[in-house]
C-alpha positions in Angstrom: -0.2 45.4 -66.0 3.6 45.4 -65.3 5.1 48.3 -63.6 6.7 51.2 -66.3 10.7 50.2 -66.6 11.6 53.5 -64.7 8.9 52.9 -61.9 9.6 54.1 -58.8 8.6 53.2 -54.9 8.8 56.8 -52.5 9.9 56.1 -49.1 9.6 59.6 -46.6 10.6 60.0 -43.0 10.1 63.0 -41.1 10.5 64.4 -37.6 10.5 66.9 -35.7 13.6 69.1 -37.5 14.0 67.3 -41.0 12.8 65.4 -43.3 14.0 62.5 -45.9 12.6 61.3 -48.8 14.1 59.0 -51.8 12.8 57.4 -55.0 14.0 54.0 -55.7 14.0 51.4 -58.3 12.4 47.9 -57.5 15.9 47.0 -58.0 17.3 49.0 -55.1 19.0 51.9 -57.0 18.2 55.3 -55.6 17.2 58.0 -58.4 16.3 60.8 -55.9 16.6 62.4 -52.6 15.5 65.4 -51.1 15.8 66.8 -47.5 13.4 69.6 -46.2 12.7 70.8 -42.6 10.8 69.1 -39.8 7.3 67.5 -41.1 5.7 66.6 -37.6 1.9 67.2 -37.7 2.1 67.3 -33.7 5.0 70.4 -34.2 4.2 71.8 -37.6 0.1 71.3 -37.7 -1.5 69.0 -39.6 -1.6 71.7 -43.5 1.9 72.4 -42.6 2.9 68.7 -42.2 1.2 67.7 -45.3 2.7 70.6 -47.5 6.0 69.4 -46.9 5.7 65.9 -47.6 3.3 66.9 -50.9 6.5 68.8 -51.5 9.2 66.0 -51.4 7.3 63.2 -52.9 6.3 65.6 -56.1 10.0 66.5 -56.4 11.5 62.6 -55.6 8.8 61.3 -58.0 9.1 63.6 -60.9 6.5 62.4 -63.2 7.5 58.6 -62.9 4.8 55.9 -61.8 5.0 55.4 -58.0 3.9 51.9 -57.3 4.5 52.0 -53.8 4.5 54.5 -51.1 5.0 54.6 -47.3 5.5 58.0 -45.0 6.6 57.3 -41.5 6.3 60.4 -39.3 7.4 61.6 -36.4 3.6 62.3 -34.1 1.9 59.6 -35.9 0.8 58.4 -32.2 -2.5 57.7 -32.2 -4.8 55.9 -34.5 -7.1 59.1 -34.7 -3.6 60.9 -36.0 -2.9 58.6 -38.8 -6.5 58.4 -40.3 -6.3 62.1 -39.9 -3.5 62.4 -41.9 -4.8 59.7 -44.2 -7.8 62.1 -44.5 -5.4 64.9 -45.2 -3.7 63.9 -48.2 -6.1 61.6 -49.6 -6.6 64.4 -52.7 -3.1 64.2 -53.9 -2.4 62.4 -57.1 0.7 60.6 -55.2 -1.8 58.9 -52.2 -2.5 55.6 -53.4 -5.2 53.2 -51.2 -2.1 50.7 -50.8 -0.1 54.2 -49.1 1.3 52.9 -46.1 1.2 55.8 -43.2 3.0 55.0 -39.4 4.7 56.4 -36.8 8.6 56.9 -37.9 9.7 54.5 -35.1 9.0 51.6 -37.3 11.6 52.8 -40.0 13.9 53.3 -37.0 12.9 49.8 -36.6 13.1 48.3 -39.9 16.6 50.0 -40.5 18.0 48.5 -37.3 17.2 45.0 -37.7 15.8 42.4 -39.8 15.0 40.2 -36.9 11.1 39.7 -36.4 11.0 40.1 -33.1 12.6 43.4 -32.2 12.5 46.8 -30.4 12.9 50.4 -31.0 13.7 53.1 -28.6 14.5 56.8 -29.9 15.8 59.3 -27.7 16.1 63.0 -29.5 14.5 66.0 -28.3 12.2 63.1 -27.1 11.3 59.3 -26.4 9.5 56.6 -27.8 9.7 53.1 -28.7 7.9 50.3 -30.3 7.9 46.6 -30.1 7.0 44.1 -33.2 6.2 40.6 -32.7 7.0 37.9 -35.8 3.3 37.2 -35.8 2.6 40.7 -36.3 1.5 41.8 -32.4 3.0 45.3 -31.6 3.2 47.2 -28.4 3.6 51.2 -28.6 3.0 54.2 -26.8 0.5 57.4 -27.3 4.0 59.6 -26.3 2.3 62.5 -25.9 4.7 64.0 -23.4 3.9 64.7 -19.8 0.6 63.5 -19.2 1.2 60.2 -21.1 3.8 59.5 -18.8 6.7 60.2 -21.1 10.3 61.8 -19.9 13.2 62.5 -21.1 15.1 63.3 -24.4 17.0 67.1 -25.3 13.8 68.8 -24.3 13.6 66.5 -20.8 17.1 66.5 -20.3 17.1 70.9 -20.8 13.9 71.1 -18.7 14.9 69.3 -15.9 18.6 70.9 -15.6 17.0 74.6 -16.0 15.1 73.9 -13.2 17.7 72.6 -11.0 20.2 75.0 -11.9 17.2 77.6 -10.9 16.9 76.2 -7.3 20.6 76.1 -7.1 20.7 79.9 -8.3 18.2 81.0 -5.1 19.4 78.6 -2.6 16.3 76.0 -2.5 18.4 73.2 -4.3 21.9 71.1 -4.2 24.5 73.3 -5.9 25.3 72.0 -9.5 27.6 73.2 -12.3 24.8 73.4 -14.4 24.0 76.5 -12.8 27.2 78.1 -14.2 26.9 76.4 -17.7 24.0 77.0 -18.8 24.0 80.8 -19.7 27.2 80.4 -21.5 26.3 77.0 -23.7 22.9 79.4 -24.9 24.5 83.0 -25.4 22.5 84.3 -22.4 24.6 86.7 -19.9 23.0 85.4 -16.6 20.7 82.0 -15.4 18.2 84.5 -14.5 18.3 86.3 -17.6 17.9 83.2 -19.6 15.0 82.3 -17.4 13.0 86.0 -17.8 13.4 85.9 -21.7 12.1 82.5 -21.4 9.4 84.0 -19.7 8.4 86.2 -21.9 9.0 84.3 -24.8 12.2 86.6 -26.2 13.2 82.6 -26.5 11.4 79.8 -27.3 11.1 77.0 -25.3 12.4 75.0 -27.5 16.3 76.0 -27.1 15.8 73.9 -24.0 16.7 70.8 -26.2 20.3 72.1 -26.5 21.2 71.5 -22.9 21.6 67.8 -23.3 25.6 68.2 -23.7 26.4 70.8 -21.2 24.2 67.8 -18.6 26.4 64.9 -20.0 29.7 67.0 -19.5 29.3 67.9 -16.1 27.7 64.3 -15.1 31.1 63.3 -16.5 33.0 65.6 -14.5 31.0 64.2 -11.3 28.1 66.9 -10.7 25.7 64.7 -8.5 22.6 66.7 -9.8 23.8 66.1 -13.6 24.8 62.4 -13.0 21.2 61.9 -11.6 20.0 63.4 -14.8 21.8 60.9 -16.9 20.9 57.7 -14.5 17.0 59.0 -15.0 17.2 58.9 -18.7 19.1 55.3 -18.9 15.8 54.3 -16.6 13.5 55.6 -19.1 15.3 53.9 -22.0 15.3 50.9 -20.3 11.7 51.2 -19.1 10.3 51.7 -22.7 12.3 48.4 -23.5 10.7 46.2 -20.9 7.4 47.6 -21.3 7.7 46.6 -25.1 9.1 43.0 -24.2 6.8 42.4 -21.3 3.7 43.1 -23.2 4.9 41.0 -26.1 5.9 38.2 -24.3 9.9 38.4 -25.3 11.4 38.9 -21.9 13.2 35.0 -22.4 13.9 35.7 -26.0 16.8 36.9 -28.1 15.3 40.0 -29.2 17.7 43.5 -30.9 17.0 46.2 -29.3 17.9 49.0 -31.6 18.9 52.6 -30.1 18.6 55.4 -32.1 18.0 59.1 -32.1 20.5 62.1 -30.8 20.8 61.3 -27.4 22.2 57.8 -27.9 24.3 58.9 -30.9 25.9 61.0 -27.9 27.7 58.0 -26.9 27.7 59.1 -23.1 29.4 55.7 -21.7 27.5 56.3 -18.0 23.8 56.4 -19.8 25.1 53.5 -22.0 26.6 51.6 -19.5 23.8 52.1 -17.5 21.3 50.9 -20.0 23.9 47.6 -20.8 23.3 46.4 -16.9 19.9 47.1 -16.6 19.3 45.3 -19.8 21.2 42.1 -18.9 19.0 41.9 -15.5 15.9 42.0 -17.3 15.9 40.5 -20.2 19.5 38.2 -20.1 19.1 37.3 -23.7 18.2 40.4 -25.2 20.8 42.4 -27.7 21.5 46.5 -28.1 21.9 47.5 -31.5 23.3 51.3 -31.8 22.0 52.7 -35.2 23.8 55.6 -36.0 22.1 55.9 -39.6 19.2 57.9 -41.1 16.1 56.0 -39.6 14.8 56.1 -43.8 17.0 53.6 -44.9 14.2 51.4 -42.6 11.2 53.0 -44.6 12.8 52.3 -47.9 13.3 49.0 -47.1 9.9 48.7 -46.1 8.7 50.7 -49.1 10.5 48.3 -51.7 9.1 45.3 -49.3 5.8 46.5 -49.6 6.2 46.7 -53.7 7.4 43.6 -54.4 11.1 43.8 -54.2 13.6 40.8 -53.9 16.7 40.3 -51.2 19.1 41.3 -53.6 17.4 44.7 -54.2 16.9 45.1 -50.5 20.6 45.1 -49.7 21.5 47.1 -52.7 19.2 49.9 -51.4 20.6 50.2 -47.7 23.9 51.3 -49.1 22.1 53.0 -52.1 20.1 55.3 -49.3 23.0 55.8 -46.9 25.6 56.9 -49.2 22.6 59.4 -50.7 21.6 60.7 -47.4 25.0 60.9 -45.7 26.0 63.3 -49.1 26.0 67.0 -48.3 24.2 67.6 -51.7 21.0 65.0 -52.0 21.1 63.1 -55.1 18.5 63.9 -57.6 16.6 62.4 -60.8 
């Protein structure tokens, strides 16, 4: 049976502070958006996670026959996770058995490049990456902080100048302008005041994450402790990047590797620059691809791919989803 005339694939991406999701036509034409809050089962918990999503995709859908559907969420790491949340909304009306549920990194993916072989490295208030193969191999990471071996991001960057502004503040460390900056950039009166309601949880950890600009300014002023800060999260990028070519076998090919997430929207020229040279020793023939735009442009692509959608419909929908996500009202149906 051939799909209703005003049938509808739902494409959702969520991390860890919003979420996107947009009906479109199999012809590329957007006929709804709707933003909510963060929808990451590793931040929110898995009820909370699924609420939110159950939310959007009711509202974007509105009654009309969803032939295709693909969420791609930010803490979607592990296999266990995704069959979890598989699990999870397997009751709702909207969960089809051809769903498509992943980590958000391959919309980041998807939206960044068309090539087959590619990679993806975001850097927001973490990192994380993901290689594809054309023949379908991928390479990813558990990212699950700390004791997966992961660094870096708002939260990494904040962490790591708290603590060095901290051993500047008693005189165990190298002095640093970050020791002065900090209180100011976060409303508290004093380093050590910031650091005892941290303690006692009068702030959340969290706020940590909005350090990142007060470490890029002074690195670009010359602090030595902040410019070291800036160089370790280059090396992290870069080290995601060869681990995904290495393990894929791309390290001679001409491979995009799209940049996305906060961080690298920052533009800082020494982390970029930084990342540009290490780049070019590793892998010579390898390409960085800076992707400024909302990482569900990629899942609606591969949402419409997924349903049967042509080329022409495919390009119509990456300007049909940018223009509706870069509005400040979403569009609706």
């Amino acid at each position: 049976m051939s799909p209703a005339r005003d049938a509808v694939v739902v494409a959702v991406d969520g991390g860890g502070s919003k979420t996107d999701a947009v009906a479109l036509t199999l012809d590329g034409r957007v006929v709804a958006h709707r933003r909510a809050g963060g929808s990451s089962p590793q931040l929110e918990g898995l009820t909370a996670s699924v609420a939110v999503i159950d939310e959007l995709v009711t509202e974007v859908a509105a009654g009309r026959e969803v032939v295709q559907i693909d969420l791609y969420l930010s803490g979607l790491d592990l296999p266990i996770e995704i069959e979890r949340f598989r699990e999870a909304i397997g009751w709702l009306s909207w969960a089809s058995a051809s769903a498509v549920v992943e980590n958000d990194l391959f919309a980041l993916l998807r939206a960044g490049t068309d090539a087959a072989d590619a990679v993806a490295v975001v850097c927001g208030t973490g990192v994380n990456a993901v290689g594809r193969r054309a023949d379908g191999a991928t390479a990813r990471f558990p990212s699950l902080g700390g004791i997966s071996g992961d660094w870096g991001g708002g939260y990494g960057l904040g962490e790591q100048a708290l603590w060095f502004a901290a051993r500047d503040l008693d005189g165990r460390g190298a002095p640093t302008a970050l020791t002065a900056a900090i209180p100011g950039h976060l409303g508290a009166a004093s380093l050590s005041e910031l650091i005892e309601d941290l303690h006692f949880r009068r702030r959340p950890m969290a706020e940590l994450s909005r350090l990142a600009p007060v470490v890029f300014e002074a690195a670009g002023a010359g602090d030595a402790v902040a410019g070291a800060l800036v160089d370790r999260q280059a090396d992290e990028i870069l080290a995601f990047a060869r681990a995904c070519l290495t393990r894929l076998d791309l390290l001679d090919r001409a491979v995009p590797i799209v940049l996305g997430g906060g961080i690298v929207r920052s533009g800082d020229p020494r982390m970029l620059a930084r990342i540009e040279t290490g780049l070019a020793s590793i892998a010579h023939a390898a390409t960085l691809e800076f992707f400024a735009s909302a990482p569900i442009i990629g899942a609606a692509l591969l949402a419409l791919e997924a349903g049967g959608a042509g080329p022409d419909a495919l390009l119509l929908a990456r300007d049909e989803v940018a223009a509706a996500t870069s509005a400040s009202v979403p569009v609706g149906g």
